[in-house]
PQR file of N, CA, C, O and H, with PARSE charges and radii, in Angstrom:
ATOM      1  N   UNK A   1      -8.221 -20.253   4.598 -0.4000 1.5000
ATOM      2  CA  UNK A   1      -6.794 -20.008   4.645 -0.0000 2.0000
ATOM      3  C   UNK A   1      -6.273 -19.575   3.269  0.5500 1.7000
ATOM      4  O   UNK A   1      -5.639 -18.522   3.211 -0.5500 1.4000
ATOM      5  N   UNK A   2      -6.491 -20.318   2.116 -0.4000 1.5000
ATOM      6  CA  UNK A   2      -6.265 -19.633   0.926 -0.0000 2.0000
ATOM      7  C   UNK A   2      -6.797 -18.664   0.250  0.5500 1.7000
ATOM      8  O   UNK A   2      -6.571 -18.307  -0.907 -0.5500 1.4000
ATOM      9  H   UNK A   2      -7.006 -21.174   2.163  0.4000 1.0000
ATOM     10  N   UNK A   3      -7.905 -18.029   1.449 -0.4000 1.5000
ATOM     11  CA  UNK A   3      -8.543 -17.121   0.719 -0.0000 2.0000
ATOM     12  C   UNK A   3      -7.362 -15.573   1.286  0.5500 1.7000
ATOM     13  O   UNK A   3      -6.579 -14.954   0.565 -0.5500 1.4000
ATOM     14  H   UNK A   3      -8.088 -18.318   2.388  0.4000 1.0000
ATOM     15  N   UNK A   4      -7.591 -15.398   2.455 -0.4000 1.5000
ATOM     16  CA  UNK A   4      -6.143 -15.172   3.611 -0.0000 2.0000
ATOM     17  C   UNK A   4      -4.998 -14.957   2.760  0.5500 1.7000
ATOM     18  O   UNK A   4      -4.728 -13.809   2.410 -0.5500 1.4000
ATOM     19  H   UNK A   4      -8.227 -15.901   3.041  0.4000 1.0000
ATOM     20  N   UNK A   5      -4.250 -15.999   2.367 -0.4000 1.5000
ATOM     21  CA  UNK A   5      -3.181 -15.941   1.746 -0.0000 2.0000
ATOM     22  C   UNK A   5      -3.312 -14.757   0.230  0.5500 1.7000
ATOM     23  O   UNK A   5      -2.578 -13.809  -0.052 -0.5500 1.4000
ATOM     24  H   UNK A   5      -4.469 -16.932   2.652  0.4000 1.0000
ATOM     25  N   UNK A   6      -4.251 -15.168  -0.336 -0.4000 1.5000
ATOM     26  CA  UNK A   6      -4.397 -14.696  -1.629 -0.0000 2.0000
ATOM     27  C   UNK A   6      -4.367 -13.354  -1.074  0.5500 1.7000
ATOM     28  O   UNK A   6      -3.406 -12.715  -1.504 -0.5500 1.4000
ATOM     29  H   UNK A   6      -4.847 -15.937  -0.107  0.4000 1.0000
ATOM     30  N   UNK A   7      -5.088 -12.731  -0.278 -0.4000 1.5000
ATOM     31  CA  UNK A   7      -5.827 -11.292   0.204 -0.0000 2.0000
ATOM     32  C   UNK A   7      -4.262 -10.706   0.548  0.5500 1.7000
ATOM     33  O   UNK A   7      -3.973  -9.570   0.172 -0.5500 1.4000
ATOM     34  H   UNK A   7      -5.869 -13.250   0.072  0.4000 1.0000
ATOM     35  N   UNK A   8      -3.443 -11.392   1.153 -0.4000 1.5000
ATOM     36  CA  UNK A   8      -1.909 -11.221   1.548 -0.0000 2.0000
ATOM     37  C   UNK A   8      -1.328 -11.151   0.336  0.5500 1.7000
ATOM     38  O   UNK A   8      -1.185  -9.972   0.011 -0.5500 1.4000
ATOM     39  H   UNK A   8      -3.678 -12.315   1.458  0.4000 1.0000
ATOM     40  N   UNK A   9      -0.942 -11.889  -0.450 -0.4000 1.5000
ATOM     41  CA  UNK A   9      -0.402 -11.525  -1.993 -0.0000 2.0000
ATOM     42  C   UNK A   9      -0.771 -10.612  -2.185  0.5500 1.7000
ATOM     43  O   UNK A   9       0.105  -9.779  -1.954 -0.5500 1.4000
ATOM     44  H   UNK A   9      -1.058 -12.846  -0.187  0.4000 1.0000
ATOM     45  N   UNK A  10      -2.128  -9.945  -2.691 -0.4000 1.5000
ATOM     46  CA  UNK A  10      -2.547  -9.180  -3.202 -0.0000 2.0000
ATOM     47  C   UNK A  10      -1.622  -7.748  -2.787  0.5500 1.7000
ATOM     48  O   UNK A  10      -1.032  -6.917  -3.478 -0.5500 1.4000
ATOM     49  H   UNK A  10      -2.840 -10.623  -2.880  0.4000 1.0000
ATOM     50  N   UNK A  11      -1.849  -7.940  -1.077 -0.4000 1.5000
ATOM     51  CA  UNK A  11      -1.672  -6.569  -0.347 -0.0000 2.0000
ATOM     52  C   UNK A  11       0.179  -6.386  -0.396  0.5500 1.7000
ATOM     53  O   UNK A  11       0.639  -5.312  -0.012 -0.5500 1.4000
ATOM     54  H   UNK A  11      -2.328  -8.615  -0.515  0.4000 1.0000
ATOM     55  N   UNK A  12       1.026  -7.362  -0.827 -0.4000 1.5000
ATOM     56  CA  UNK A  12       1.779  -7.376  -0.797 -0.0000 2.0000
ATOM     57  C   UNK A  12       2.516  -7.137  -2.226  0.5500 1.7000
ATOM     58  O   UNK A  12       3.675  -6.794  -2.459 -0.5500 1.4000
ATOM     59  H   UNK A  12       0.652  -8.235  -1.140  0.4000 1.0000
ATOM     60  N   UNK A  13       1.339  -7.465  -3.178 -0.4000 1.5000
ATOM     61  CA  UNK A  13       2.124  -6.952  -4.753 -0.0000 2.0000
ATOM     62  C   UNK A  13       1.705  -5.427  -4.698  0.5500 1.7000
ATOM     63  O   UNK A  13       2.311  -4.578  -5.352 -0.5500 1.4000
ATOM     64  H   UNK A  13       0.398  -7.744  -2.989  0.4000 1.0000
ATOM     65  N   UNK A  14       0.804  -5.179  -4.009 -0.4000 1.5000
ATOM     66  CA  UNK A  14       0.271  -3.713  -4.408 -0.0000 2.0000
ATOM     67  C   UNK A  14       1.785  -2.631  -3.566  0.5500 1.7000
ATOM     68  O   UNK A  14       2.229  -1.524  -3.869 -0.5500 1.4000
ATOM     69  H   UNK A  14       0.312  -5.868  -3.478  0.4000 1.0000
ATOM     70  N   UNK A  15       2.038  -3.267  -2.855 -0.4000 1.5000
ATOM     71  CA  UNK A  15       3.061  -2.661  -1.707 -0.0000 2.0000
ATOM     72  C   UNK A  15       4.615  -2.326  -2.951  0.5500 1.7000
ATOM     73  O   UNK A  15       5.420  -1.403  -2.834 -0.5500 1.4000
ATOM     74  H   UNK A  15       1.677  -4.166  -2.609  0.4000 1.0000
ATOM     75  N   UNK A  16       4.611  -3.219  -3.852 -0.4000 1.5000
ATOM     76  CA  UNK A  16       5.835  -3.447  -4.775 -0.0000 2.0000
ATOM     77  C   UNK A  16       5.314  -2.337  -5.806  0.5500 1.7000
ATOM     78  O   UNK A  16       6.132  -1.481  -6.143 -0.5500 1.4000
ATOM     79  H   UNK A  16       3.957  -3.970  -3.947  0.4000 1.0000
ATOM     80  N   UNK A  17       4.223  -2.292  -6.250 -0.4000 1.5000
ATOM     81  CA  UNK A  17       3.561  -1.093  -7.087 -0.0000 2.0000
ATOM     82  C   UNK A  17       4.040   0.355  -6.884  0.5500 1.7000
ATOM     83  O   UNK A  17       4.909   1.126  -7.293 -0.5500 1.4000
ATOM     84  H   UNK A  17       3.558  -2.988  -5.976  0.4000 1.0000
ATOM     85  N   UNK A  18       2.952   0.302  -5.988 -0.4000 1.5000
ATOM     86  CA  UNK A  18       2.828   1.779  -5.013 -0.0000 2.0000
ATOM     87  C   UNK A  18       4.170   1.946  -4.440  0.5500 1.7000
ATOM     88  O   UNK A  18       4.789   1.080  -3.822 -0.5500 1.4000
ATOM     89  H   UNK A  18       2.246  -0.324  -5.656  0.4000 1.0000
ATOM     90  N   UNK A  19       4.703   3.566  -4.794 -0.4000 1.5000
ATOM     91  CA  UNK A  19       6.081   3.661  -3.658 -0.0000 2.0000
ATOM     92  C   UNK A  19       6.062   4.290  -2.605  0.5500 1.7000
ATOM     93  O   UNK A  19       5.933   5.505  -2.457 -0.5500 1.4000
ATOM     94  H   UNK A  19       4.200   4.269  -5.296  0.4000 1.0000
ATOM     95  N   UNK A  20       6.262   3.038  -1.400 -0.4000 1.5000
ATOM     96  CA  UNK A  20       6.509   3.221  -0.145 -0.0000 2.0000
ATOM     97  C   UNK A  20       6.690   4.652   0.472  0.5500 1.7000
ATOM     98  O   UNK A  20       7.274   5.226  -0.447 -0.5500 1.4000
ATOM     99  H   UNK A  20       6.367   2.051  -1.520  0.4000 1.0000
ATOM    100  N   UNK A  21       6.563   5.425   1.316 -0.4000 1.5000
ATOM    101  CA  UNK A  21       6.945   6.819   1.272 -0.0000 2.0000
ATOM    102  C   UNK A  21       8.132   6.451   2.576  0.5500 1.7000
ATOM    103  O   UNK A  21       8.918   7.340   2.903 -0.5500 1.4000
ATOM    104  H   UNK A  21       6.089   4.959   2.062  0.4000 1.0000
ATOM    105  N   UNK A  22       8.163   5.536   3.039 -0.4000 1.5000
ATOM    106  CA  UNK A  22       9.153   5.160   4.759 -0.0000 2.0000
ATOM    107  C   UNK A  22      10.517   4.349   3.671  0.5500 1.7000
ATOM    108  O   UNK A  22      11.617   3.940   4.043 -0.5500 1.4000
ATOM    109  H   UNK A  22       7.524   4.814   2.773  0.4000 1.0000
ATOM    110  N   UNK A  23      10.098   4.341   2.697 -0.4000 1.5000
ATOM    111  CA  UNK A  23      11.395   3.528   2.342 -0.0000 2.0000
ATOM    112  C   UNK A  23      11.575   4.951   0.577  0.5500 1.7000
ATOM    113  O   UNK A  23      12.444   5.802   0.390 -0.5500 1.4000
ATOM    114  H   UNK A  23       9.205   4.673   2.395  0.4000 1.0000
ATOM    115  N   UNK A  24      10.800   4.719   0.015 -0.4000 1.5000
ATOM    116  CA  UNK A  24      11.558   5.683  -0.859 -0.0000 2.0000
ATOM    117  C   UNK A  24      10.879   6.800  -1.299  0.5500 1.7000
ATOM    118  O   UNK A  24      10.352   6.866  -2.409 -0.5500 1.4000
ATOM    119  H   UNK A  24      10.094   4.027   0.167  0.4000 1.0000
ATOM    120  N   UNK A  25      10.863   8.109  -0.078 -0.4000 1.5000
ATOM    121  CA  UNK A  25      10.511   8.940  -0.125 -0.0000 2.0000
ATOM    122  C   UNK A  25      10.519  10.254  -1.374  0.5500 1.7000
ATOM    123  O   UNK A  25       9.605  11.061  -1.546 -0.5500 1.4000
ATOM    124  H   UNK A  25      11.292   8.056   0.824  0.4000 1.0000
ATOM    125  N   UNK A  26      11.852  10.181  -2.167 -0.4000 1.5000
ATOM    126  CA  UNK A  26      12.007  10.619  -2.926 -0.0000 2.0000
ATOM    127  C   UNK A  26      10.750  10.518  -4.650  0.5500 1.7000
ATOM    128  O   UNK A  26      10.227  11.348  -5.394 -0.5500 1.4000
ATOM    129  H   UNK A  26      12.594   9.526  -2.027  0.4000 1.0000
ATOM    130  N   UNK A  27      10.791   8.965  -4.549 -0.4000 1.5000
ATOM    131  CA  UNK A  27      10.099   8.412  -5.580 -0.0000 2.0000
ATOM    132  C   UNK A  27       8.583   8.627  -5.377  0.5500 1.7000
ATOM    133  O   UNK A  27       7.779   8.672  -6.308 -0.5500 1.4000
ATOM    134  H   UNK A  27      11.216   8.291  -3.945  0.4000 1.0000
ATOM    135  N   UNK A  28       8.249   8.766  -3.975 -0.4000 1.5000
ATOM    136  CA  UNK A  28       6.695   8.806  -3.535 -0.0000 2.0000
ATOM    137  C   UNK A  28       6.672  10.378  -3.688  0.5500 1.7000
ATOM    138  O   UNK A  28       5.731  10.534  -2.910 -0.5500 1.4000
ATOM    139  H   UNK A  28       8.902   8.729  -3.219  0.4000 1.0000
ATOM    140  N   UNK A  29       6.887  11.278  -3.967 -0.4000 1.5000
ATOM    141  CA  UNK A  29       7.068  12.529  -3.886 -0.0000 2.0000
ATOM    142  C   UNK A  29       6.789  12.759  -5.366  0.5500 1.7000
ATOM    143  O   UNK A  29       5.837  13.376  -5.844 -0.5500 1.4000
ATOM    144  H   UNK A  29       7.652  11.151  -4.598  0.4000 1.0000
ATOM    145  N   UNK A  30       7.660  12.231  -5.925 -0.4000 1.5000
ATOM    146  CA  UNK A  30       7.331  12.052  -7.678 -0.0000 2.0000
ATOM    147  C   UNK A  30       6.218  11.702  -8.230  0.5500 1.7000
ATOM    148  O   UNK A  30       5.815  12.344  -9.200 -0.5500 1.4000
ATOM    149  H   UNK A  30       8.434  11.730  -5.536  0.4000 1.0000
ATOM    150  N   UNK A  31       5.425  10.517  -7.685 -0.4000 1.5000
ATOM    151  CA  UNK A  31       4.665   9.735  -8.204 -0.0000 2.0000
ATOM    152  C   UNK A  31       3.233  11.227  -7.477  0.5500 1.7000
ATOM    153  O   UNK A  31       2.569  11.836  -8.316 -0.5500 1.4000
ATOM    154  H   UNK A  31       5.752   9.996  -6.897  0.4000 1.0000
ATOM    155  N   UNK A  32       3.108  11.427  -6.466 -0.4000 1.5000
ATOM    156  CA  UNK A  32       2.337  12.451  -5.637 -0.0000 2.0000
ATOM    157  C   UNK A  32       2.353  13.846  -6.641  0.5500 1.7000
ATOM    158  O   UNK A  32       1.346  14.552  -6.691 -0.5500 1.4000
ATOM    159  H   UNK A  32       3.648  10.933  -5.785  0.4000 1.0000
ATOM    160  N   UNK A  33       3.520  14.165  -7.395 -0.4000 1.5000
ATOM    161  CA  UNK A  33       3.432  15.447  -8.545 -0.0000 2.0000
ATOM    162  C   UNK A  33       3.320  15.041  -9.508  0.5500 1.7000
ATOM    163  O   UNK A  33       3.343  16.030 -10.241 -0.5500 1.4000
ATOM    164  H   UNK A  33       4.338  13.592  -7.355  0.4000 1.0000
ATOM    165  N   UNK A  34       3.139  13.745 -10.411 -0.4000 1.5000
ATOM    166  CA  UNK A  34       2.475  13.165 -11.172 -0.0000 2.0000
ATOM    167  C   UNK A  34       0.750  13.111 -10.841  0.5500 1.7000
ATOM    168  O   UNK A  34      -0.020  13.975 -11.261 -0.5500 1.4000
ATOM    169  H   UNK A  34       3.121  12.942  -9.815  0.4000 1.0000
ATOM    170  N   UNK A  35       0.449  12.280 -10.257 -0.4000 1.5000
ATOM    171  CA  UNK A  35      -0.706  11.983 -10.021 -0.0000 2.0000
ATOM    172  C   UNK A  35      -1.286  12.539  -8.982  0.5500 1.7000
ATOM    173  O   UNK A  35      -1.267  11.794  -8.002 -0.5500 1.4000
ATOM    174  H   UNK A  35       1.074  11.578  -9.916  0.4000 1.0000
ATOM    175  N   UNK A  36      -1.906  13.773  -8.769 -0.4000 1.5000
ATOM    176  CA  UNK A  36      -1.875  14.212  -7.517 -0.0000 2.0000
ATOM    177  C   UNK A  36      -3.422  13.970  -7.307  0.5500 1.7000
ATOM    178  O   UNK A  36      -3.822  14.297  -6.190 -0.5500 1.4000
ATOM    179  H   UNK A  36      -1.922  14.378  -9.564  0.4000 1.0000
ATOM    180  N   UNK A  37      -4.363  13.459  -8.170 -0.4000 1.5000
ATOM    181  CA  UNK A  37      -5.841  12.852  -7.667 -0.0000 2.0000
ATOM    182  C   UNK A  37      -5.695  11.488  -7.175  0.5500 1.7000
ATOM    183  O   UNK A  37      -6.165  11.153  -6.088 -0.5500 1.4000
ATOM    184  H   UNK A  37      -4.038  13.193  -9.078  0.4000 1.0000
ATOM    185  N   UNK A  38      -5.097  10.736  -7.894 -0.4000 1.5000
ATOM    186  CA  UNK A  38      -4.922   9.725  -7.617 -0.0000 2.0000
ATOM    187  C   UNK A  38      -3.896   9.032  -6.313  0.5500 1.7000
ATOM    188  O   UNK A  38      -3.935   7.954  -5.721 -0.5500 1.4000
ATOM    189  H   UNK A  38      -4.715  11.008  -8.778  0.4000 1.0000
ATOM    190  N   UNK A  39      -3.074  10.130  -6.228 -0.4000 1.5000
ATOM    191  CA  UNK A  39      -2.205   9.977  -4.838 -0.0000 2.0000
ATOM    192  C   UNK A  39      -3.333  10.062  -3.382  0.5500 1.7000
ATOM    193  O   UNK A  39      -3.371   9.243  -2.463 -0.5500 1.4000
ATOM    194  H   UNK A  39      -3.042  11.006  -6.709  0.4000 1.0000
ATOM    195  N   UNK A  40      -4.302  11.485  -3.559 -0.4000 1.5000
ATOM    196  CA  UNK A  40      -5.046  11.548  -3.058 -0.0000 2.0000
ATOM    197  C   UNK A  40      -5.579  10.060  -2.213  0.5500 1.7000
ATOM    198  O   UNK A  40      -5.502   9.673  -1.047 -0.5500 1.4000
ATOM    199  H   UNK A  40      -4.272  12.150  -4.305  0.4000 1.0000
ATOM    200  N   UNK A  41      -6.040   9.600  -3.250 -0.4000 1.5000
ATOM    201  CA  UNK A  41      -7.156   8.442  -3.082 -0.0000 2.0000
ATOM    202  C   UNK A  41      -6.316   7.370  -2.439  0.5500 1.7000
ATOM    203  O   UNK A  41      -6.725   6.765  -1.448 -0.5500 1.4000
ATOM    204  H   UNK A  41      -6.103   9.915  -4.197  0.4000 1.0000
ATOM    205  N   UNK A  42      -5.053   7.109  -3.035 -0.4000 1.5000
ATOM    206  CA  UNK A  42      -4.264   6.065  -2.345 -0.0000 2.0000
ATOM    207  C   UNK A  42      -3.988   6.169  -0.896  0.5500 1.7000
ATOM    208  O   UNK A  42      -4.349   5.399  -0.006 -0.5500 1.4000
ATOM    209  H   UNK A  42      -4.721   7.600  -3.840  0.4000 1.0000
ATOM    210  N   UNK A  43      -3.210   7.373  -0.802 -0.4000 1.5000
ATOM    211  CA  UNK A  43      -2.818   7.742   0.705 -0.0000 2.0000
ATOM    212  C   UNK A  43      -4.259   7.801   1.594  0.5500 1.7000
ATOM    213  O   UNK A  43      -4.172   7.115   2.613 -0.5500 1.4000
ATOM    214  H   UNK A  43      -2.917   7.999  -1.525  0.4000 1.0000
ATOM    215  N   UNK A  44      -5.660   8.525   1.413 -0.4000 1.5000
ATOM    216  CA  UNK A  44      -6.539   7.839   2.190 -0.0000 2.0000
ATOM    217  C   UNK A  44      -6.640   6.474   2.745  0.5500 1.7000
ATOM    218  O   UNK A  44      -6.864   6.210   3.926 -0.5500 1.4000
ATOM    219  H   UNK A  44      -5.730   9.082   0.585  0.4000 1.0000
ATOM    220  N   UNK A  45      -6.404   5.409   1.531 -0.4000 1.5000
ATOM    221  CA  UNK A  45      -6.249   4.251   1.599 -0.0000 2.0000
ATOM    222  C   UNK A  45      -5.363   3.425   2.659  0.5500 1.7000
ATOM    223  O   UNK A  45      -5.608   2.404   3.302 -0.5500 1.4000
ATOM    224  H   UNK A  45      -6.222   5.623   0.572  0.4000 1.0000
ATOM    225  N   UNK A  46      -4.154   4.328   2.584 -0.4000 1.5000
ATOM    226  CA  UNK A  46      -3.078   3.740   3.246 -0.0000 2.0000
ATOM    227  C   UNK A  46      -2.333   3.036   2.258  0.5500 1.7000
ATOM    228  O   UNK A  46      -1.751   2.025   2.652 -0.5500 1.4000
ATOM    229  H   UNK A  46      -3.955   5.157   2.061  0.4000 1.0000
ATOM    230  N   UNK A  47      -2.247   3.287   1.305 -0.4000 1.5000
ATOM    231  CA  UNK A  47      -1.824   2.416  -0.019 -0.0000 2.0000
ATOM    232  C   UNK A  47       0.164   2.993   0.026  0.5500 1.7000
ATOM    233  O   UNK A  47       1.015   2.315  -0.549 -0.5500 1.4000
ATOM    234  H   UNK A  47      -2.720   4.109   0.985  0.4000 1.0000
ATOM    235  N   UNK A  48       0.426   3.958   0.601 -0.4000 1.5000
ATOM    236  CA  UNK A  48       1.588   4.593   0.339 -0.0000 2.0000
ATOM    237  C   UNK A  48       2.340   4.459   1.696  0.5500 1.7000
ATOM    238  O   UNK A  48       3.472   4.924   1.830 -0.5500 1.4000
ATOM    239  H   UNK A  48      -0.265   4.508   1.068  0.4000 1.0000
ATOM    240  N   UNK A  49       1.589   3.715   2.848 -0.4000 1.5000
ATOM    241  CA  UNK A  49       2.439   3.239   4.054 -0.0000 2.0000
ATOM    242  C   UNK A  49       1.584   1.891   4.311  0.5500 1.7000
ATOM    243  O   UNK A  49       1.016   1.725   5.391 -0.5500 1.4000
ATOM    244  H   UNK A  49       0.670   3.337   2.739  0.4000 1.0000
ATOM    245  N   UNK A  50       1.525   1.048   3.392 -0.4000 1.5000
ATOM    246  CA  UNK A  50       0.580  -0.417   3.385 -0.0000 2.0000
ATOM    247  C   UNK A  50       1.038  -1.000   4.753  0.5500 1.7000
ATOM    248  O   UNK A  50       0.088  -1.109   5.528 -0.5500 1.4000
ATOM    249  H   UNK A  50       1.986   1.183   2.515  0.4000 1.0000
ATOM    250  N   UNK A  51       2.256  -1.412   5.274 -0.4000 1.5000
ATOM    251  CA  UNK A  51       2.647  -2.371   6.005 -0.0000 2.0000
ATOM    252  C   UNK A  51       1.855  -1.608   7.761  0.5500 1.7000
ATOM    253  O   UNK A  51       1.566  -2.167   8.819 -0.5500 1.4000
ATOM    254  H   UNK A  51       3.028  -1.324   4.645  0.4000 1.0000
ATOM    255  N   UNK A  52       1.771  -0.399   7.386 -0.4000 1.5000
ATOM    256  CA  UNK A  52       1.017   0.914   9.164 -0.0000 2.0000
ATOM    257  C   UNK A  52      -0.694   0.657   8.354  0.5500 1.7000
ATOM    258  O   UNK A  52      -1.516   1.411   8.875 -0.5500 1.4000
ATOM    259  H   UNK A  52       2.005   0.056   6.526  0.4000 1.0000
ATOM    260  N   UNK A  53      -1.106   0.051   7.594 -0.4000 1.5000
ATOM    261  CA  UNK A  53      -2.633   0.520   7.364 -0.0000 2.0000
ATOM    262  C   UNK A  53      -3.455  -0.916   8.255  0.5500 1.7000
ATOM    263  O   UNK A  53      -3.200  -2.061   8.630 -0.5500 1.4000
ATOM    264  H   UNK A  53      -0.439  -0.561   7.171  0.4000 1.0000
ATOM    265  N   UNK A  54      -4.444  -0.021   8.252 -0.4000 1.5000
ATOM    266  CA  UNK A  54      -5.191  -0.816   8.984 -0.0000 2.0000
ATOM    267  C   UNK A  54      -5.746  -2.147   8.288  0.5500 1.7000
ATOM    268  O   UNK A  54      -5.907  -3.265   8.777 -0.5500 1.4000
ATOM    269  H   UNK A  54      -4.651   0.909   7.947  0.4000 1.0000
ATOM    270  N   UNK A  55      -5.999  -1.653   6.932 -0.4000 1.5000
ATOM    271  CA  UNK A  55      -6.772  -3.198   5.901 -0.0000 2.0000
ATOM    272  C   UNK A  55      -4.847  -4.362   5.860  0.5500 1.7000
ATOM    273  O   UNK A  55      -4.885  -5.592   5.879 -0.5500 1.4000
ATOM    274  H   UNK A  55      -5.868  -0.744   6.535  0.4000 1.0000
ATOM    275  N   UNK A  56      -3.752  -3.728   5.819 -0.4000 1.5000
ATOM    276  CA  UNK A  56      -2.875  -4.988   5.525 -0.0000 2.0000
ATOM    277  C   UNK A  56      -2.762  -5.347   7.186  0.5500 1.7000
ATOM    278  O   UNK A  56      -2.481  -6.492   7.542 -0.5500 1.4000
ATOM    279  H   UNK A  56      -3.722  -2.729   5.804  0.4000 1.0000
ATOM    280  N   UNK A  57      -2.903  -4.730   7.741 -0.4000 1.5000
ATOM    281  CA  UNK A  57      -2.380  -5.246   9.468 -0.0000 2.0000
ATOM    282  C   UNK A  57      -4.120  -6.089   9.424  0.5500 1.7000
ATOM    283  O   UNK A  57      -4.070  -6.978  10.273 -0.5500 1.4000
ATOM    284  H   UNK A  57      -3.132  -3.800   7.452  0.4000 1.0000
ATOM    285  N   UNK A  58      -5.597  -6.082   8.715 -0.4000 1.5000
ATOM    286  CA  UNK A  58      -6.192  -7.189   9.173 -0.0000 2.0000
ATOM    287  C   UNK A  58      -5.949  -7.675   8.495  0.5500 1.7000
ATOM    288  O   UNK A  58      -5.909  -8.710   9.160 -0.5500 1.4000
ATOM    289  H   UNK A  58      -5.638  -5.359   8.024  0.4000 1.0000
ATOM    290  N   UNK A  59      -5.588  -8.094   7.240 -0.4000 1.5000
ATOM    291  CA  UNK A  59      -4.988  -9.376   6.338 -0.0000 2.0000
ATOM    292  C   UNK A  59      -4.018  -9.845   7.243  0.5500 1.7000
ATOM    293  O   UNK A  59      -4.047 -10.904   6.616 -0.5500 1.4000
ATOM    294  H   UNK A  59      -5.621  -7.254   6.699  0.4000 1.0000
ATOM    295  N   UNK A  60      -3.421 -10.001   7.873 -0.4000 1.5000
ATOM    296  CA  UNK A  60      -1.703 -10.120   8.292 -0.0000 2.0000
ATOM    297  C   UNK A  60      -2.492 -10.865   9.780  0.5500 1.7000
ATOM    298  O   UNK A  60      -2.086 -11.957  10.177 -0.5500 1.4000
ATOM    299  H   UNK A  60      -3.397  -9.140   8.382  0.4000 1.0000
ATOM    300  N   UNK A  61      -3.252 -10.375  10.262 -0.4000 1.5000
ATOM    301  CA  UNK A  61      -3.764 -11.168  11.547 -0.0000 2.0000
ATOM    302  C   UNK A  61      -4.850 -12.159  11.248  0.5500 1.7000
ATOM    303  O   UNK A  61      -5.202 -12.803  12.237 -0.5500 1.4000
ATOM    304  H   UNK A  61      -3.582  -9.488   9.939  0.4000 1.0000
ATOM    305  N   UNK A  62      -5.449 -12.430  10.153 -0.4000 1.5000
ATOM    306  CA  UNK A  62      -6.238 -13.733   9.798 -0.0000 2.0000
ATOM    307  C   UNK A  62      -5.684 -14.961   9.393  0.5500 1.7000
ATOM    308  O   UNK A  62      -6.263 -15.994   9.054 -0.5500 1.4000
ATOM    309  H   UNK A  62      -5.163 -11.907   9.350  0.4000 1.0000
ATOM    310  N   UNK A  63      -3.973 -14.600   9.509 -0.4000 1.5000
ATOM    311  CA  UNK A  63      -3.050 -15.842   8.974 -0.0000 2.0000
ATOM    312  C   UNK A  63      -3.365 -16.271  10.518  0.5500 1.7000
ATOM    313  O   UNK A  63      -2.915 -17.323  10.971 -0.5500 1.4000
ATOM    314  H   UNK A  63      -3.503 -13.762   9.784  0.4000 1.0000
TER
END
């Protein structure tokens, strides 16, 4: 369970990092013409719509 939780923090500070593209599209647009290798790699990830990805929706169902 605290391992769970921690894996949830984690996925949930990274969510405060990374900007959201469903909530502030403007800023994710920015950060995407800044870093456009590294946007790459995130958005594969799901890192730029965390709460729709498949790795935070299985953190979120092991609670």
């Amino acid at each position: 369970m605290r391992t769970t939780l921690l894996l949830l923090a984690l996925a949930a500070l990274q969510g405060s990092r990374v900007r959201q593209e469903p909530r502030q599209p403007a800023m994710a647009a920015g950060f995407r013409r800044r870093n456009p290798g590294l946007s790459a790699v995130l958005d594969k990830l799901g890192f730029s719509r965390h709460v729709r990805s498949p790795w935070f929706s299985a953190v979120y169902l092991l609670l």
